[in-house]
N, C-alpha and C positions, 0 to 999 in steps of 0.2 A: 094961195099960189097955184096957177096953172099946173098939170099936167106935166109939160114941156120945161117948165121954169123950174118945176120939182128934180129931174130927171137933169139938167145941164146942173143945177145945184152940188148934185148929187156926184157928178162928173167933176166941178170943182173941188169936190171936199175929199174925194180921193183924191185927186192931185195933189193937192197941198197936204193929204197926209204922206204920200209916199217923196215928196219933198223933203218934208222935213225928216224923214226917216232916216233918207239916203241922202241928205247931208249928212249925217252922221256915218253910214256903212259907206256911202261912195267914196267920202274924203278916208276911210277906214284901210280899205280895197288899193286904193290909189297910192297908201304911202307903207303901207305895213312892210314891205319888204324892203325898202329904205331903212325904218324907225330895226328891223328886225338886224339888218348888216350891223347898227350903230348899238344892237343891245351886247354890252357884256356881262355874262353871267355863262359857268361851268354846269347849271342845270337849265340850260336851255340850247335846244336844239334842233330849234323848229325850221323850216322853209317856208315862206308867203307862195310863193308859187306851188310848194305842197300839198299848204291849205287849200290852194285855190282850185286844186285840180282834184283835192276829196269833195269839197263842198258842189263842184260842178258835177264831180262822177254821181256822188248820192242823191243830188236835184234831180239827175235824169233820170235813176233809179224812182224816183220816189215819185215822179209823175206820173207815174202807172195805177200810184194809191189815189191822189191828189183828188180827181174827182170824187171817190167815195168820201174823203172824208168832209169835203164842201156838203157835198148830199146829206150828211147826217147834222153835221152841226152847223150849216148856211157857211156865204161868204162872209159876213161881216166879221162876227166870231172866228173865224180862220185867219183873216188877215190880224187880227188883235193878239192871237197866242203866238200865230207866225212871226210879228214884230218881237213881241217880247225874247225870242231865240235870238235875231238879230242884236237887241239890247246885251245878252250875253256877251254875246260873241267878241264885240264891241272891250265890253268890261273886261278882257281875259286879259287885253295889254295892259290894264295898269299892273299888273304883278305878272308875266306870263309864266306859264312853266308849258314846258314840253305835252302832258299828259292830257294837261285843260285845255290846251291850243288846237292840238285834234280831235279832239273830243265835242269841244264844241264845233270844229268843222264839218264834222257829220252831221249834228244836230243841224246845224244850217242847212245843209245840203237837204235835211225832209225838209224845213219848217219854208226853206223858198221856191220848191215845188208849191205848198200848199199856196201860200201867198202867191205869187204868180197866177196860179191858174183859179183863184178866187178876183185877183184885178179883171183879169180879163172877162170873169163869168158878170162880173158888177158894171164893166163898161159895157155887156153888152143889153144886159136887160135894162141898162137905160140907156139903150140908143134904138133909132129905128134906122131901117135902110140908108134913108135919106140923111142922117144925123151920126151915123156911124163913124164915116170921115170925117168930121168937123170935132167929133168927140174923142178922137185919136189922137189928134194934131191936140187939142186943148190937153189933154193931159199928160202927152209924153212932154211937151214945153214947160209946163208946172212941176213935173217929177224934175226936168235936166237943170231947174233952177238949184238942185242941190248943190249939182256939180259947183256952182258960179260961189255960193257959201262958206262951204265948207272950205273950198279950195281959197281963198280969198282968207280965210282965218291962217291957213298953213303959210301962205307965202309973208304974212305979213309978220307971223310967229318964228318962223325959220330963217327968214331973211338974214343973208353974209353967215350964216350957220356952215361948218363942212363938217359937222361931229352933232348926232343928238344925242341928249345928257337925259338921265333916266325921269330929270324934273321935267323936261322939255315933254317925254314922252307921257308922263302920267299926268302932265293938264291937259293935254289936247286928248286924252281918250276917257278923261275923266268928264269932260265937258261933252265928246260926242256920245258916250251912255246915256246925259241926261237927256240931248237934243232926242235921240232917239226913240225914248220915251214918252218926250211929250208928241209926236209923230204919231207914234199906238194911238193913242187914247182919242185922237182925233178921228178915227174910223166910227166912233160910235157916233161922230156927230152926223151920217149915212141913211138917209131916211127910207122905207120901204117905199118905192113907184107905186103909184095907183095902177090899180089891176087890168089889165086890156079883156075888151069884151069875152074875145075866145080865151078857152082855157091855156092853159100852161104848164112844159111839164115841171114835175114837182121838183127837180134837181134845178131849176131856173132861177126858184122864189130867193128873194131877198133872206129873209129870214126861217128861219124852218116854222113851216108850219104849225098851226092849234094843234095841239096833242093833248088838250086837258081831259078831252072826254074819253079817251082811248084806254084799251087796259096795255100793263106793262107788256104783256105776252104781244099783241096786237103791234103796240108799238116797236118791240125790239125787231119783230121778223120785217113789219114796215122800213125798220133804218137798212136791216139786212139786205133788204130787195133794193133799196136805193140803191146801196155802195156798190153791188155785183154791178148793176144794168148802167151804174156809173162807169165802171170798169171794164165791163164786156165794150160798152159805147167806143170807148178811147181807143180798144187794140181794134176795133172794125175799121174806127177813121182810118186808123194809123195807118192803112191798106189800101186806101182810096185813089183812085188816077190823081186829083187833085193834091192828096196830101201828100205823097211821095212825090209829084214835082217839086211841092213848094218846100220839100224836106231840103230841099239844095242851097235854096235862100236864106233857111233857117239856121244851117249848119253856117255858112258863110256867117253871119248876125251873132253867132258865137264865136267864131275867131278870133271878127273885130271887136269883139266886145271886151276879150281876152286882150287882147293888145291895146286899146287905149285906155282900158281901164287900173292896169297893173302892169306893164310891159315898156310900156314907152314911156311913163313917168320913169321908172326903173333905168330906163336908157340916160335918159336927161339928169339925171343923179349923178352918173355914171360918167358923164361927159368933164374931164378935168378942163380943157380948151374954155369951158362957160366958168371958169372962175370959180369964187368963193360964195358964187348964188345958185352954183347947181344945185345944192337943195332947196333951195325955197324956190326956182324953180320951176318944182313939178306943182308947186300950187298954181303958180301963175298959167301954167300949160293945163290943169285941171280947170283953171276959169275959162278960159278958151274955148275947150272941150266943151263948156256947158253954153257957153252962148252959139256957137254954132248947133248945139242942140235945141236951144230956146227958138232961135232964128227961124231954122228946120221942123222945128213943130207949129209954132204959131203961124206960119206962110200958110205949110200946108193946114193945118185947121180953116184959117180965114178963108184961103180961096179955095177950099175940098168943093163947094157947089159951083164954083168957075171953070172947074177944070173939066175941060167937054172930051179930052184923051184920056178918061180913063188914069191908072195908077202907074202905069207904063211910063210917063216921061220923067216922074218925080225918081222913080228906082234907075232911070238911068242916070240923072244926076246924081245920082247917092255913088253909083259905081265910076263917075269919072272923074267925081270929087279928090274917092278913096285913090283910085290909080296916081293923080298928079300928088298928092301927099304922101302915097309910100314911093313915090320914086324922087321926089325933094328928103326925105327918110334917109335913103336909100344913101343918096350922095352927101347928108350933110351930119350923121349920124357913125361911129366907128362900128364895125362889125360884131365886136367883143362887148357892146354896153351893154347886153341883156344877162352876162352872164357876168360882168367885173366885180371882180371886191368892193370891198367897203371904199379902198384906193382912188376907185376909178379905172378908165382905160386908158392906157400908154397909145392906144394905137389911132392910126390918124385916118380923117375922115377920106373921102375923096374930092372933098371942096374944103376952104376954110369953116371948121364949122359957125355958123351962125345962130343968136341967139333968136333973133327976127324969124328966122326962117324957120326954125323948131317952132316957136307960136304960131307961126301960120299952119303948119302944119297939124297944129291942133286944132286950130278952130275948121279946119277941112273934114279931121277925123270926127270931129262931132257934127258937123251939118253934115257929113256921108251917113251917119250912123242914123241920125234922123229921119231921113229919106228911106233908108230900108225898113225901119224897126214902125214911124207912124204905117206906112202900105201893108206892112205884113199883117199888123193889129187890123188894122181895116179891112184887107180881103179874107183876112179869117174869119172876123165878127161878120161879115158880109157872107158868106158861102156857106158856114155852121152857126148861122144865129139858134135854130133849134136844139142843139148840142153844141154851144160855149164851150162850157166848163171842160167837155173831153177834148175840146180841138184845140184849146188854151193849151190844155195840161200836153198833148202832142208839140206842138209849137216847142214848148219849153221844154221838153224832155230830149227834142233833136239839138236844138240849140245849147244845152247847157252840158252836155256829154260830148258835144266838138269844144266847147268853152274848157270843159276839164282836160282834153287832149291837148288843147292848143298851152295853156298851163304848164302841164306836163313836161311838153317838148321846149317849153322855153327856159326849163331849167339847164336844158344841153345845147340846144338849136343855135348858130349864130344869124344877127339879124337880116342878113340879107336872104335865110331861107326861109325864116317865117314872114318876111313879102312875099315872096315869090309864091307860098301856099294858100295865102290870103288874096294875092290876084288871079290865081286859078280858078279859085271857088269863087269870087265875086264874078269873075264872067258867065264861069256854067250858073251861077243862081241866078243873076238876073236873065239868061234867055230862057230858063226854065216857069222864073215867073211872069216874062212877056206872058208866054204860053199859056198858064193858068188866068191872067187878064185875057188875053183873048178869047177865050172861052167863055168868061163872065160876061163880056160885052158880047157878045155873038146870041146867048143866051134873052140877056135884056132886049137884042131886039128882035129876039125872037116873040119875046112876049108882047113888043108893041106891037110886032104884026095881028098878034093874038086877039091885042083888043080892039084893031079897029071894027 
């Protein structure tokens, strides 16, 4: 197999591992606080949106390690330990209690720092300049087929359901541990890229390097120096003119992440006007989500070498996607769903609500989310290809610490203010990342003048 064949290979089989993974966490993410209103038991006392804003606050914390620990023990092995926490985490709803629920939300919160910022270290050393976009698009399309899955299992499962029953709850989380599971173990099928003529730095490599010949001594201060120069790397970017623009977009990309992923399912739950199908639903609105994601990925992958504007037109589609969906949201949506009882909301929309119109809605919020999240992966892997791993672990440590706030406040927040905070920041993000394109383009042709 070529080089090139090696390397797109390599680019598919993450995708389809972190598919089938997050079939199982995304349909997880997407209903827990649903399945959690409908648990009755006097020792449990948990919040999904609690969870969600530990697991986001400790990912942001933990990005700051994330690169050392890639450095010492490679990505592949990172992403395999880091699934198996998710497999946890997964597991706690078949029985939950109060104590394992957050316990394992912490644990999550490191283990997808590391994951996270080892995807990104692995799409970048098999991409080149030129192949970086096209390998973006390819793999966030492959991962958002979770969504279409998993959520397809819940709506067909739940369907005319207005109460989940503790059997209902412990097959569907008994069945997404397994799916989970077999997800990990597909990362070793991840081959090492053939080596490029210049060196490379050693926090790059696929795999951690030969250490057979080395002594213990040699080697421990070798991992030691890794992790620091990993870690010093991360807070220099963190500082950078580029990375503090594009900290705005990132932040934005946690919001919404926050909200279609656990919030507005929550909403449509919530909604009594949609009958005895609001809970099945949120699966039908989690398929949606993922084919506007599919959609949104595969476009932009196919035509990344068509596109002669740069990154800039795709991120404004993504932001005017989002606007015309939170303000159909807005009107078709009661203001109380994010926070209603198990009951539902009493309170009425500002239109008839519609079921039609909530779907559309969906598939907007997943081709929005597309648009931002393939260009961000892209101009990061593009502007820090020689430092991935710490510009990865940035990325995701601004984004997933707005994702744990945005949580947070949606335990109190009603929904017409978390639009209103999510169209603030989707405006100032994308004129902040025109900017940071402009700059990358202004650059490139600066170098072509270079070469004539």
């Amino acid at each position: 197999m070529s080089p090139e064949g090696k390397t797109l290979l390599n680019i598919i089989v993450l995708g389809l591992g972190f598919m089938v993974m997050f079939t199982a966490f995304g349909t997880c993410g997407n209903i827990e606080q649903t399945v959690i209103k409908s648990f009755n038991s006097t020792e449990f006392h948990g919040s999904g949106y609690t969870s969600m804003a530990i697991i986001y606050a400790v990912f942001s914390a933990s990005n700051l390690i994330a690169p050392s620990v890639i450095a010492v023990i490679g990505p592949q092995l990172s992403l395999f330990f880091s699934g198996l926490v998710y497999s946890g985490y997964i597991a706690v709803f078949i029985h939950p209690y109060t104590s394992s629920f957050y316990t394992l939300s912490v644990l999550l919160g490191i283990a997808a720092a590391v994951l996270w910022t080892a995807q990104g270290n692995l799409l970048t050393i098999n991409s080149k300049d030129s192949t970086i976009g096209r390998n973006s698009g390819i793999f966030w399309a492959l991962m958002q087929f979770s969504l279409f899955f998993g959520n397809l299992y819940i709506f067909v499962a739940w369907r005319g359901k207005s109460h989940i029953t503790d059997k209902d709850r412990q097959t569907v989380f008994i069945t997404l541990t397994v799916i989970s599971l077999v997800g990990n173990f597909l990362f070793f099928l991840i081959q090492r890229p053939d080596p490029e003529p210049a060196p490379t730095d050693a926090s790059e490599s696929l795999l951690p390097a030969d250490i057979s010949d080395s002594s213990s001594v040699v080697l421990s201060q070798s991992l030691c120096s890794q992790a620091f120069e990993a870690f010093k790397r991360s807070i220099q970017l963190a500082v950078t003119k580029e990375m503090l623009l594009l900290s705005i977009p990132f932040a934005y990309s946690g919001l919404e992440l926050t909200f279609y992923s656990g919030v507005y399912g929550t909403c449509l739950g919530a909604m009594t006007q949609f009958g005895h199908d609001a809970k099945g639903l949120i699966g039908l609105s989690g398929i949606l989500i993922g084919v506007g994601e599919i959609l949104g990925g595969g476009v932009f992958g196919i035509l990344d070498k068509c596109n002669r504007f740069g990154r800039n037109p795709v991120v404004f589609l993504g932001l005017f996607t989002h606007i015309v969906a939170f303000y159909l949201i807005f009107l078709n949506i009661a203001s109380d769903a994010p926070v209603a009882p198990e009951e539902g909301t009493q309170m009425q929309a500002f239109i008839q609500p519609s079921v039609t119109v909530a779907l559309i809605c969906s598939f907007l919020l997943g081709l929005g989310d597309s648009c931002f999240n393939t260009q961000l992966i892209s101009i990061v892997g593009f502007l820090f290809r020689d430092d991935s791993a710490s510009a990865f672990a940035v990325f995701k440590f601004v984004q997933s610490i707005t994702a744990a706030v945005a949580f947070f406040y949606s335990n109190y927040l009603l929904l017409h203010w978390q639009l209103l905070i999510m169209v603030l920041m989707g405006f100032m993000g994308t004129i902040t990342f025109f900017v940071v394109e402009w700059g990358v383009i202004s650059r490139q042709r600066d170098s072509d003048y270079d070469s004539i």
